[in-house]
C-alpha positions as a Markdown table, in Angstrom:
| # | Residue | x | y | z |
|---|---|---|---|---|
| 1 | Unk | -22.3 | -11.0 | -13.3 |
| 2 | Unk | -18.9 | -10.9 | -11.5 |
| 3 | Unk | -17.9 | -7.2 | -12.3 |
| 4 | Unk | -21.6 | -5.8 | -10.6 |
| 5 | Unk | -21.3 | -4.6 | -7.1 |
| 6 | Unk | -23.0 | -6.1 | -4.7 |
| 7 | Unk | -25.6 | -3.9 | -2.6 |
| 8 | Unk | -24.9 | -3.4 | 1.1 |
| 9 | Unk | -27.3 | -4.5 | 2.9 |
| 10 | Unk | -29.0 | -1.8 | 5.3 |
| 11 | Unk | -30.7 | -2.2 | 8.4 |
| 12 | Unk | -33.6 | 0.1 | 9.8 |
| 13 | Unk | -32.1 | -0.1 | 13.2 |
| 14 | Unk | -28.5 | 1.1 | 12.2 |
| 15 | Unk | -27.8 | 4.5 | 13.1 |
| 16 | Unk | -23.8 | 4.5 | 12.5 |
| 17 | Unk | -23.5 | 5.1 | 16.0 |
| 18 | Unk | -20.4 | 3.4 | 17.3 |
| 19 | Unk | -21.2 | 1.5 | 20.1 |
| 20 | Unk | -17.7 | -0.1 | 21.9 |
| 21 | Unk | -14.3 | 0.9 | 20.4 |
| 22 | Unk | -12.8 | -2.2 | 18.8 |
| 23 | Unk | -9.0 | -0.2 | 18.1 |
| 24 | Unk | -7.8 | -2.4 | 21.0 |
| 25 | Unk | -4.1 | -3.2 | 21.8 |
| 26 | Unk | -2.9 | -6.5 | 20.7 |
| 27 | Unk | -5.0 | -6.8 | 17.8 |
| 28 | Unk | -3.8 | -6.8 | 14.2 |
| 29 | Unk | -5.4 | -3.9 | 13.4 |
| 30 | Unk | -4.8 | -2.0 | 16.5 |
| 31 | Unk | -3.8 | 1.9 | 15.1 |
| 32 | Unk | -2.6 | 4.1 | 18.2 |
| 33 | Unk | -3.6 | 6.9 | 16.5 |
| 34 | Unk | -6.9 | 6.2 | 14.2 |
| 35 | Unk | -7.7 | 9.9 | 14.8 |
| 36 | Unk | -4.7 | 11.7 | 13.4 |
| 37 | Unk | -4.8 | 8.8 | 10.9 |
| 38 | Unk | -8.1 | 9.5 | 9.9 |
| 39 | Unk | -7.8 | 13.0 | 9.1 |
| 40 | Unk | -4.7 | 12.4 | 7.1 |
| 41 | Unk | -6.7 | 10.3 | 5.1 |
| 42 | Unk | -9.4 | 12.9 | 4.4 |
| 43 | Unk | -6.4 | 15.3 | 3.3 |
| 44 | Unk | -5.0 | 13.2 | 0.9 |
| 45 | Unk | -8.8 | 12.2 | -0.5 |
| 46 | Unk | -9.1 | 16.2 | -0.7 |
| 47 | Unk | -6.3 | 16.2 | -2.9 |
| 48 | Unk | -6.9 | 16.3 | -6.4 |
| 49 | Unk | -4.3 | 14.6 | -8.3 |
| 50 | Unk | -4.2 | 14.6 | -12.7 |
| 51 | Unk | -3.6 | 11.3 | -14.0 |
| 52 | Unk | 0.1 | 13.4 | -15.5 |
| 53 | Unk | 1.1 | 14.2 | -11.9 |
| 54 | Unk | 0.1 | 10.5 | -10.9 |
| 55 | Unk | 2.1 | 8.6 | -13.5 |
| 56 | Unk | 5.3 | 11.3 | -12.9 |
| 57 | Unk | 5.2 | 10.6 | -9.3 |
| 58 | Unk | 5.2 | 6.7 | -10.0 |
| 59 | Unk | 7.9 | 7.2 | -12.4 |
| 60 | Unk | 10.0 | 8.9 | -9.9 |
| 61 | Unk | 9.2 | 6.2 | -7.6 |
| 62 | Unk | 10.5 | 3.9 | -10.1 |
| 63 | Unk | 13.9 | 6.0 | -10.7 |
| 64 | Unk | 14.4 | 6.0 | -6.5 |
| 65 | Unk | 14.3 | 2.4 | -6.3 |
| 66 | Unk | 16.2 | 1.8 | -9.6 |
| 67 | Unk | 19.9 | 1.7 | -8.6 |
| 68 | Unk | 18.9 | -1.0 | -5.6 |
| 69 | Unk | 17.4 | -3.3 | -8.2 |
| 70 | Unk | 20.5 | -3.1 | -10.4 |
| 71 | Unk | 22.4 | -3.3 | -7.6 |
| 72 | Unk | 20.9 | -6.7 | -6.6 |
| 73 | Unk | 20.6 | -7.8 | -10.2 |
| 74 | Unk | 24.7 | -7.5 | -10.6 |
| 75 | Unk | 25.2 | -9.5 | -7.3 |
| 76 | Unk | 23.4 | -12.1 | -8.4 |
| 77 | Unk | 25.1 | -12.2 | -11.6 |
| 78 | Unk | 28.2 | -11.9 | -10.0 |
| 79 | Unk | 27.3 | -14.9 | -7.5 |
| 80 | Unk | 25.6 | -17.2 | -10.6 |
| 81 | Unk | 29.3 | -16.4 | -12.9 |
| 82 | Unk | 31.3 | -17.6 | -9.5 |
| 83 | Unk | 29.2 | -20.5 | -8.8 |
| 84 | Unk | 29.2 | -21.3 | -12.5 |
| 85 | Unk | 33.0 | -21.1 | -13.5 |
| 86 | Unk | 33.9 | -22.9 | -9.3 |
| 87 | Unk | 31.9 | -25.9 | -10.3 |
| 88 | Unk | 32.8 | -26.3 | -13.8 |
């Protein structure tokens, strides 16, 4: 079925043991600083967020970006009204 997860596979001769960095310059992935990013990661995993702080910090996300959407809803408006009445 499509919603199981399929198993990793595991080898016996993996040991997790990084053998040649692969963070090298140039490549899309490249992160100068995997480390610091790393444990930043492991912070914010330690943090233990309720679903009501979740969906309150989403909703503030929503108020912050608020005014620039009705902002560029208006100035469309205001572009499709010119365009309408120039032509017409």
């Amino acid at each position: 079925m499509f919603w199981k997860k399929k198993k990793k596979k595991e080898y016996s001769d993996d040991d997790g043991r990084t053998i040649s960095n692969m963070n090298v310059e140039g490549m899309p992935w490249y992160s100068p600083n995997k480390e610091e990013d790393d444990e930043k990661k492991k912070k914010m995993d330690e943090l233990k967020v309720t679903r009501k702080e979740k969906r309150a910090m989403i909703f503030g996300a929503y108020l912050a970006y608020l005014p620039m959407f009705l902002i560029c809803i208006a100035a469309f408006t205001i572009v499709f009204l010119l365009l309408y009445f120039w032509v017409s």
